[in-house]
DOMIDREN-968590 format. One line per 4 residues: number of its first residue (from 1); their letters; for each residue x, y, z of N, C-alpha, C. Coordinates in steps of 0.2 Angstrom, whole numbers, plus 5000, padded with zeros to 4 digits. Example, Ala and Ser with C-alpha at 12.3 -4.5 7.8 and 13.67 -1.06 7.14 Angstrom:
2
1	as	5066 4972 5039 5062 4978 5039 5066 4984 5039 ~ 5064 4989 5035 5068 4995 5036 5064 5000 5039
//
This chain:
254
1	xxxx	5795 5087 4982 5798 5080 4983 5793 5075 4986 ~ 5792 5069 4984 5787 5063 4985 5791 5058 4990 ~ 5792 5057 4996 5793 5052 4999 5788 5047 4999 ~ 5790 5041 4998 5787 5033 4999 5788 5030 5006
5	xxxx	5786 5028 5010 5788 5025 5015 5788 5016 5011 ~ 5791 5011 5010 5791 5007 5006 5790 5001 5013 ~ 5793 4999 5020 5791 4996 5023 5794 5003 5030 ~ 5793 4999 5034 5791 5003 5042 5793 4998 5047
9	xxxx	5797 4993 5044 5795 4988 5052 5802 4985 5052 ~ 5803 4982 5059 5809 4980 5064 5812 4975 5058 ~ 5819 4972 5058 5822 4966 5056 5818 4962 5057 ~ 5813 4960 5062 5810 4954 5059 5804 4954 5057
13	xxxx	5800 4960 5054 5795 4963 5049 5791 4962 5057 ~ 5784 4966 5054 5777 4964 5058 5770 4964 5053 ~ 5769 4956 5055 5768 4949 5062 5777 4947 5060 ~ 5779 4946 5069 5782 4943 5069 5782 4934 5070
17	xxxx	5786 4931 5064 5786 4924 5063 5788 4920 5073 ~ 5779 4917 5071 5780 4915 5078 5778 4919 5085 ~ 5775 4925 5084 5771 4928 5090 5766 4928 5089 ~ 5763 4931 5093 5753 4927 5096 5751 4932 5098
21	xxxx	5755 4938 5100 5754 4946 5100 5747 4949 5097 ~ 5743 4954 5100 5739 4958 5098 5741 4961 5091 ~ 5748 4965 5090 5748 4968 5086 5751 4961 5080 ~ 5754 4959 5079 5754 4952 5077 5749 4947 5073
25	xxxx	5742 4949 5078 5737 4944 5073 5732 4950 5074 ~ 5736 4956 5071 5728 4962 5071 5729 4960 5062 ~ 5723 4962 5059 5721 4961 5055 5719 4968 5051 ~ 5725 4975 5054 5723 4982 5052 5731 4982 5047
29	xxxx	5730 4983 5041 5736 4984 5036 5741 4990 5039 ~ 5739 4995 5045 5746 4997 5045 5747 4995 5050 ~ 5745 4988 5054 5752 4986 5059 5754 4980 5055 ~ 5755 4981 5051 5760 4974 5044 5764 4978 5042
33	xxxx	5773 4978 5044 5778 4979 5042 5783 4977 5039 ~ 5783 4978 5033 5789 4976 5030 5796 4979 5031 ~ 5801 4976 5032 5807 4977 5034 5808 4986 5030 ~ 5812 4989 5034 5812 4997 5030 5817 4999 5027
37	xxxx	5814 5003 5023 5815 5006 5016 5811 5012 5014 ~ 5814 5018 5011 5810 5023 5008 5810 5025 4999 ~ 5807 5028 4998 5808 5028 4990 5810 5039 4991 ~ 5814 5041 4987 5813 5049 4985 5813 5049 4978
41	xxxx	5807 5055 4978 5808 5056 4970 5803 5064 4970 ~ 5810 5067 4964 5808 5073 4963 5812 5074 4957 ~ 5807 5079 4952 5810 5082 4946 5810 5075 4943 ~ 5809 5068 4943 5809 5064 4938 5818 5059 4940
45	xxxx	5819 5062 4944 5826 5060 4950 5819 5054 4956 ~ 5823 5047 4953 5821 5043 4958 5826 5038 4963 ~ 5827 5039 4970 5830 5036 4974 5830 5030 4978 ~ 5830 5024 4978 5828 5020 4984 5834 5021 4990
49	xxxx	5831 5020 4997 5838 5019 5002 5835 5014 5006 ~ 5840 5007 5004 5842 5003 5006 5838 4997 5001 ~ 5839 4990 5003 5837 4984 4998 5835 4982 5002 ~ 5830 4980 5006 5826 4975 5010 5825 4969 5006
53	xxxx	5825 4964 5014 5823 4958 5011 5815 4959 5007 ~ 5811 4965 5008 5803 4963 5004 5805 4966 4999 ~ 5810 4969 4994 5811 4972 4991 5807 4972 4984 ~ 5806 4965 4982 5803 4963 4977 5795 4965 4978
57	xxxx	5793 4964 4983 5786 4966 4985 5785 4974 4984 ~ 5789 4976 4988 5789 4983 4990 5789 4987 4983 ~ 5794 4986 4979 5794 4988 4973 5788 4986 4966 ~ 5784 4981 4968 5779 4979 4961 5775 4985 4968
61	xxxx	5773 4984 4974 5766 4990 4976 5766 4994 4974 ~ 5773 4997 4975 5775 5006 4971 5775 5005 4963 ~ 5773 5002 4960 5775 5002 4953 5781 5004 4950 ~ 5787 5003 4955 5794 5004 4953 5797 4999 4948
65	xxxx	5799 5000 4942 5802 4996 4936 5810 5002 4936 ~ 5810 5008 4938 5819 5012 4935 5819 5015 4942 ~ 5826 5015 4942 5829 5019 4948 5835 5024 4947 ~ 5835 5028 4949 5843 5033 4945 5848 5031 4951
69	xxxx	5844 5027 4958 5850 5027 4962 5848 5023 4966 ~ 5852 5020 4972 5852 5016 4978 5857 5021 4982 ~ 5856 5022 4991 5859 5024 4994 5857 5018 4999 ~ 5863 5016 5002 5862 5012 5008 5865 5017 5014
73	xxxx	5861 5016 5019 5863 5016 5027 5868 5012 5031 ~ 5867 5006 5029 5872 5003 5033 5872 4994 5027 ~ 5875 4990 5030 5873 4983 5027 5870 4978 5031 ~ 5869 4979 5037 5864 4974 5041 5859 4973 5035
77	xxxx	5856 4964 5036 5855 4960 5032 5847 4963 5031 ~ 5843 4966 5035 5835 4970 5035 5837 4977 5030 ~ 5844 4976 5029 5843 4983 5026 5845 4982 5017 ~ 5849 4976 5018 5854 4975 5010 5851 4970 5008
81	xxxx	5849 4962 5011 5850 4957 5008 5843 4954 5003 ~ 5840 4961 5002 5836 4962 4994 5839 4962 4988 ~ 5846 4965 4988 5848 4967 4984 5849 4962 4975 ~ 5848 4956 4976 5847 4952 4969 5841 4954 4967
85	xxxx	5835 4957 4970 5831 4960 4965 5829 4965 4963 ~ 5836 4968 4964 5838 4974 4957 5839 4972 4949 ~ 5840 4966 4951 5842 4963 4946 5836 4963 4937 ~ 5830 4966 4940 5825 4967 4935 5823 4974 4936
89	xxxx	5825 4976 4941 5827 4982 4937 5833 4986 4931 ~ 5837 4980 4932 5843 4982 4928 5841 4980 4920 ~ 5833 4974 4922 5833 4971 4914 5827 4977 4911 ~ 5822 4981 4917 5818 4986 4914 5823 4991 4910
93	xxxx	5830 4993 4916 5829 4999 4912 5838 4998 4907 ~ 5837 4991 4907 5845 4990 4900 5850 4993 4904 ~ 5853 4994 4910 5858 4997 4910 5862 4994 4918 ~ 5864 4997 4922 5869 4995 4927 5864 5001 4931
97	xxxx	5864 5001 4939 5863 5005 4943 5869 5008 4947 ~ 5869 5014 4950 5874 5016 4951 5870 5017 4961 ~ 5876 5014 4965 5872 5015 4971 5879 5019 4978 ~ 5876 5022 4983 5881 5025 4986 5879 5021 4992
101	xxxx	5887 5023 4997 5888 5022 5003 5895 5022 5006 ~ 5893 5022 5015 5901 5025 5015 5904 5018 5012 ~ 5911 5021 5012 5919 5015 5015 5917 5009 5016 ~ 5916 5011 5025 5914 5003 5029 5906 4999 5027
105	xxxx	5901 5003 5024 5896 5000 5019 5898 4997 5014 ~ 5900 4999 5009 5901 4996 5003 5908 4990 5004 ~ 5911 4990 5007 5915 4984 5009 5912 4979 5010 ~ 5909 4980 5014 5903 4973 5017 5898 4971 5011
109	xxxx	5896 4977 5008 5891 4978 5001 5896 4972 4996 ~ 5901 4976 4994 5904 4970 4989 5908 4965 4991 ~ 5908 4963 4998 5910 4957 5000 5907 4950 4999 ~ 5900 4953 5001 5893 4949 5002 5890 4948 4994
113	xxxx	5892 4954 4989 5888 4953 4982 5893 4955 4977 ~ 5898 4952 4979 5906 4953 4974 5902 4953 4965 ~ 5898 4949 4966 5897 4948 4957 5891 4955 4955 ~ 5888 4957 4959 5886 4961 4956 5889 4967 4955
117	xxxx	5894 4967 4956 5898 4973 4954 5904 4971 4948 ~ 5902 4965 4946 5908 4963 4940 5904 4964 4932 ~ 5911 4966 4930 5907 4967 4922 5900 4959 4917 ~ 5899 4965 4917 5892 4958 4916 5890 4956 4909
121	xxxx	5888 4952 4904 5887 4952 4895 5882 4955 4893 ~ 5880 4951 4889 5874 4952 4885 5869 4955 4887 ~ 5866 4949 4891 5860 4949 4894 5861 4949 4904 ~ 5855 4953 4907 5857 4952 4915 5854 4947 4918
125	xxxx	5859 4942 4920 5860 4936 4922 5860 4935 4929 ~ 5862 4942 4931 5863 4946 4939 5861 4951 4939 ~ 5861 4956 4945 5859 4962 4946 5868 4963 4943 ~ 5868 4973 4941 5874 4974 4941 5874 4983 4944
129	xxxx	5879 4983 4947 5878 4988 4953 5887 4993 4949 ~ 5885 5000 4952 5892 5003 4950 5894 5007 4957 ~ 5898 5006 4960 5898 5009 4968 5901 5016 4966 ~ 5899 5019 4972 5901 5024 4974 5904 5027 4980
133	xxxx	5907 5030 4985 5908 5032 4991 5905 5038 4993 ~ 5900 5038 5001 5899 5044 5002 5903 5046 5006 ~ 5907 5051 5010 5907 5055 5015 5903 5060 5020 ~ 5905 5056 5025 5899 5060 5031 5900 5068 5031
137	xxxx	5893 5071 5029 5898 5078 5032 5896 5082 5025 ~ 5897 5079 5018 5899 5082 5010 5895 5080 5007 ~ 5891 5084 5005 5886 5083 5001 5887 5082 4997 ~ 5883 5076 4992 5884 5077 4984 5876 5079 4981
141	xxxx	5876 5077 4973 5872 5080 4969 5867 5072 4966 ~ 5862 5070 4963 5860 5064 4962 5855 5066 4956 ~ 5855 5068 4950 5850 5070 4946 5846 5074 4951 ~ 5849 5080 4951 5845 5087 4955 5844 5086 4961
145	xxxx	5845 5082 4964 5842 5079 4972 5849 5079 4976 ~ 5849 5084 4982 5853 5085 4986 5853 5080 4990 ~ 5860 5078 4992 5862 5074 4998 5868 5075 5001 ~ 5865 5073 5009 5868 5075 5013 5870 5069 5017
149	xxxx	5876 5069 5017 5875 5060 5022 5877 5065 5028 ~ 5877 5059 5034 5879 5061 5042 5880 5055 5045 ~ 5884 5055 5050 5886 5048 5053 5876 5047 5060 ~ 5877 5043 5061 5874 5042 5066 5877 5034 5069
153	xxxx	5876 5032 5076 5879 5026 5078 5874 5022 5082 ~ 5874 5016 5080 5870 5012 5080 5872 5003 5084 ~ 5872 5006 5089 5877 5003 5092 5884 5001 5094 ~ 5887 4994 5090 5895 4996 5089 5895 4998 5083
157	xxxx	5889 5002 5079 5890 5001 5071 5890 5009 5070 ~ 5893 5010 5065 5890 5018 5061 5886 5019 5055 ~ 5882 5020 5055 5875 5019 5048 5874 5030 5048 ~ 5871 5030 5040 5873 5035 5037 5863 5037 5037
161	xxxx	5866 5043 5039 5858 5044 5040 5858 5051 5034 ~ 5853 5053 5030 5854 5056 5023 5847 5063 5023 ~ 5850 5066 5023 5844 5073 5021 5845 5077 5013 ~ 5838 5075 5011 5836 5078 5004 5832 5084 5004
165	xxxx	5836 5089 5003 5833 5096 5004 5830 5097 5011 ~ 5824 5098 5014 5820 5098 5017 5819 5093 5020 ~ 5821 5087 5017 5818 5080 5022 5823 5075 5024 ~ 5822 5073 5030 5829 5070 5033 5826 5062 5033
169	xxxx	5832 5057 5034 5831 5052 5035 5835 5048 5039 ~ 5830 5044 5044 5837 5042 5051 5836 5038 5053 ~ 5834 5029 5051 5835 5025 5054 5839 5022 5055 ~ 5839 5016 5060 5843 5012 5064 5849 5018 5068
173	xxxx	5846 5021 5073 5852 5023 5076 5848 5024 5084 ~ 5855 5026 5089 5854 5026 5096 5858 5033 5098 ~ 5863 5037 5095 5865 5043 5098 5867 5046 5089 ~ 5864 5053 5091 5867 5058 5086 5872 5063 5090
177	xxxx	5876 5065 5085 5882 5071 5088 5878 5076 5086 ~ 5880 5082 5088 5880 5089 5088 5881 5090 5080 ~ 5888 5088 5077 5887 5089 5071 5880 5086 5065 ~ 5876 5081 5069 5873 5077 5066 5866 5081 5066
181	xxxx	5867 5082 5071 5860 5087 5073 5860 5095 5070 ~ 5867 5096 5068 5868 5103 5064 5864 5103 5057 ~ 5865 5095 5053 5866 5093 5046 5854 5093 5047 ~ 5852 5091 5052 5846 5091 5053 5844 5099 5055
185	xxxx	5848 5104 5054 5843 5109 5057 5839 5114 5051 ~ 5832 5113 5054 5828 5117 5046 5824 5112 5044 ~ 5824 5106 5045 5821 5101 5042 5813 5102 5040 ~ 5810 5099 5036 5803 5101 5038 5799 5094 5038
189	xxxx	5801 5089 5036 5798 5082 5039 5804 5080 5038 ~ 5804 5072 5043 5807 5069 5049 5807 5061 5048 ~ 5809 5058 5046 5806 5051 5043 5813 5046 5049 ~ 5810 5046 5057 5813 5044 5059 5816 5039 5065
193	xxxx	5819 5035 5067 5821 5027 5070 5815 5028 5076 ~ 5812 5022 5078 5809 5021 5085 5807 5015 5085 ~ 5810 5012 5089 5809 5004 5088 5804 5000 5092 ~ 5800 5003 5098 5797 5003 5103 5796 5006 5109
197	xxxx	5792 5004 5114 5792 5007 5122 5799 5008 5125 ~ 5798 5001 5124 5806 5001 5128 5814 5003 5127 ~ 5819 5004 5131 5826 5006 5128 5828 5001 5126 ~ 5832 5002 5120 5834 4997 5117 5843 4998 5115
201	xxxx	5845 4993 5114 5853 4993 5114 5856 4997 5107 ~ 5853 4996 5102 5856 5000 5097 5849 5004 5092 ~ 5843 5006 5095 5838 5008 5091 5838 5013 5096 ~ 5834 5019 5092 5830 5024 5099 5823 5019 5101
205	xxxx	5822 5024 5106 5814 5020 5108 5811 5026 5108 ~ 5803 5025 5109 5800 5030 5110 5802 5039 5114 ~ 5803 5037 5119 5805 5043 5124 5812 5048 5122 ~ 5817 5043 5120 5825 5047 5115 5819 5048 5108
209	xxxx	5817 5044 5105 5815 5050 5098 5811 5056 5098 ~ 5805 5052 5104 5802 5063 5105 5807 5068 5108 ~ 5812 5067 5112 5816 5070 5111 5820 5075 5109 ~ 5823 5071 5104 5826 5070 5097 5821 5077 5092
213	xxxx	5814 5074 5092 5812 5079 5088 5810 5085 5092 ~ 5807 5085 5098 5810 5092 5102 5815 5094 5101 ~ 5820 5093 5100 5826 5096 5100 5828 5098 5091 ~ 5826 5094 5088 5826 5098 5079 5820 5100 5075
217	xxxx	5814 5098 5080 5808 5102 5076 5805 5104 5070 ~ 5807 5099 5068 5802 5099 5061 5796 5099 5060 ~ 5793 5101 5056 5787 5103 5055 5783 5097 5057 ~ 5784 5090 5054 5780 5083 5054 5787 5077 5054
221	xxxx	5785 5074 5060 5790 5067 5060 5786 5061 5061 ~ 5789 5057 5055 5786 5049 5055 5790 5047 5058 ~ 5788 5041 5062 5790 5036 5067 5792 5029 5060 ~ 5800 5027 5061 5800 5018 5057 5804 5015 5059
225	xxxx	5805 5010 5057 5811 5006 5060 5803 5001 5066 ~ 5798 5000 5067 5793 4999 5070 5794 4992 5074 ~ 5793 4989 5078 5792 4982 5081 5784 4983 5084 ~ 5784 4977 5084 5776 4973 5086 5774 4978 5095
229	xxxx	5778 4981 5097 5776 4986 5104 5771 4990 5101 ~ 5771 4993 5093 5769 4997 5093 5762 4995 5090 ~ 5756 4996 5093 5751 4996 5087 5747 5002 5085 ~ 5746 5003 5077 5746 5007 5073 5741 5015 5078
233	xxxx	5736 5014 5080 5730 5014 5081 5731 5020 5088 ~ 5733 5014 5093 5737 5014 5097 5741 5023 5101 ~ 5745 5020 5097 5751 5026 5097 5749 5033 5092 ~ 5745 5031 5087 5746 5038 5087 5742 5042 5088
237	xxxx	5738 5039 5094 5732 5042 5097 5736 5047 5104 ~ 5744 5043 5106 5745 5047 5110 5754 5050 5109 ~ 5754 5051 5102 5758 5055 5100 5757 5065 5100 ~ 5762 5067 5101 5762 5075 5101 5760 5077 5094
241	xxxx	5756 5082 5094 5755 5086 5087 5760 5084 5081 ~ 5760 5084 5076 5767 5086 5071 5769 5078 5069 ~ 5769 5074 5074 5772 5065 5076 5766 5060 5073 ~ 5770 5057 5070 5765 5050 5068 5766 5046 5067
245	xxxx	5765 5041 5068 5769 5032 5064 5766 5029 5057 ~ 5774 5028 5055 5773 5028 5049 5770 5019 5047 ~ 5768 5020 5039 5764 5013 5036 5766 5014 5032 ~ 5768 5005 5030 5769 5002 5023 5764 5006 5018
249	xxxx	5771 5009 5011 5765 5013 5005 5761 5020 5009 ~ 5764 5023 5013 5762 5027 5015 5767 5033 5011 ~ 5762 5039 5008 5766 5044 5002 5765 5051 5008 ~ 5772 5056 5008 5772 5061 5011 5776 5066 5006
253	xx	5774 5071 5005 5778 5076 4999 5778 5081 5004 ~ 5784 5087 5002 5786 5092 5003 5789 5097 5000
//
C-alpha cells in the first residue's frame, strides 16, 4: 500500500495569509502546507480522503488524472470545498465518481453541491459524484482496499477517521473512545491530527498526540493537520523514535 500525503497543513494552509512568522517566510518546502489530504493506492485501487481547497494543485503534483473513490472525514470547508475540481477528473476518466461518508457528512456534502450529484448529459459540464453511506464501526470493501470507518470528535463535530489494512488515518480530532482506539489496534503507520504546541479546542496538540501514539503504537506516526507553530526542521529533531512530521508529496508504503 502507497500513501500520498497530498497537503499537511492547518485550515488556513502554511505561510499563513498575512503572518510574518519564521515559519511563514522560511523559504524550506516542507514548512509550505497545503490544507490536508491523503491519496491510498494499492493493487491499481486508488483513493483520495477529502477535496481540499489545493485540490487542483495537489492533484496535477501527484500526476493524478482517475480516481476509484473519494472518502470524506467530515465537510469543514479545508476539507470539501475542492470538490468542483473533480470535475476533470470525471472528464479524464468519462464516467461519475463514486465517493463515501457518513449521514451527517454527506448531507452537508450535498447540500453545499446539490448539482453534483444530479444526473448530468453529454458532456461534464460539472463534476458528477455518486454517494454513498459509511457507518462507524463496519467496514466496507473499495476495489480490494479495506475500510474501516471510526467516529472520532472534533469538537462539537464528529469526523470519520478511516483504517486501510495496516494504515490508519485521523485527522481533525480532540478525543478518541475506546471503541476507536480498538479499530486502531495493530496498526503499523499512523498518519495522525496535531495541530501545534499548544491545546487547542477541537484539534490534538503535540503532548495528547504523543500520547495517543504511546498508547497504539505503531510502528511509524506522521504528524498532519500542521499550523505555522511547527517548523519542519525543528520538531523533528525533537520528536521520539518512530514520530515525524509530515510534508506536502511526501510517499509512505506498507
Amino acid at each position: 500500500m502507497k500513501i500520498t500525503v497530498l497537503g499537511c497543513g492547518t485550515s488556513s494552509g502554511v505561510p499563513a495569509l498575512g503572518c510574518d512568522c519564521e515559519v511563514c517566510r522560511s523559504d524550506d518546502p516542507k514548512n509550505q502546507r497545503r490544507r490536508v489530504s491523503i491519496l491510498i493506492e494499492q493493487g491499481g485501487t486508488r483513493l483520495l480522503v477529502d477535496t481540499s481547497p489545493d485540490l487542483r494543485t495537489q492533484l496535477l503534483d501527484a500526476e493524478i488524472t482517475h480516481l476509484d473513490g473519494v472518502l470524506y472525514t467530515h465537510a469543514h470547508a479545508d476539507h470539501l470545498h475542492g470538490l468542483d475540481d473533480l470535475r476533470s477528473v470525471n472528464f479524464n476518466m468519462d464516467r461519475a465518481i463514486d465517493v463515501w461518508g457518513s449521514q451527517a457528512t454527506l448531507d452537508i456534502v450535498q447540500q453545499r453541491f446539490g448539482y453534483a450529484f444530479q444526473p448530468i448529459g453529454s458532456w461534464w459540464s460539472r463534476p458528477s459524484l455518486n454517494a454513498h453511506i459509511l457507518t462507524h464501526g463496519t467496514p466496507i470493501e473499495i476495489g480490494g482496499i479495506s475500510v474501516l470507518p471510526f467516529d472520532q470528535i472534533h469538537g462539537r463535530a464528529v469526523t470519520s477517521g478511516f483504517r486501510f489494512g495496516d494504515v490508519a488515518y485521523s485527522t481533525d480530532v480532540k478525543e478518541l473512545s475506546d471503541d476507536s482506539f480498538g479499530a486502531l489496534k495493530g496498526i503499523k503507520l499512523w498518519v495522525v491530527d496535531c495541530v501545534g504546541f499548544e491545546e487547542h479546542p477541537t484539534h490534538a496538540h503535540l503532548e495528547l498526540t504523543l500520547e495517543w501514539i504511546a498508547r497504539v503504537k505503531p510502528e511509524r506516526a506522521v504528524l498532519t493537520h500542521m499550523s505555522h507553530q511547527f517548523d519542519y526542521d525543528k520538531l523533528r529533531a525533537q520528536l521520539p523514535q518512530g514520530v515525524e512530521p509530515g510534508y506536502d508529496g511526501m510517499n509512505l508504503e506498507v
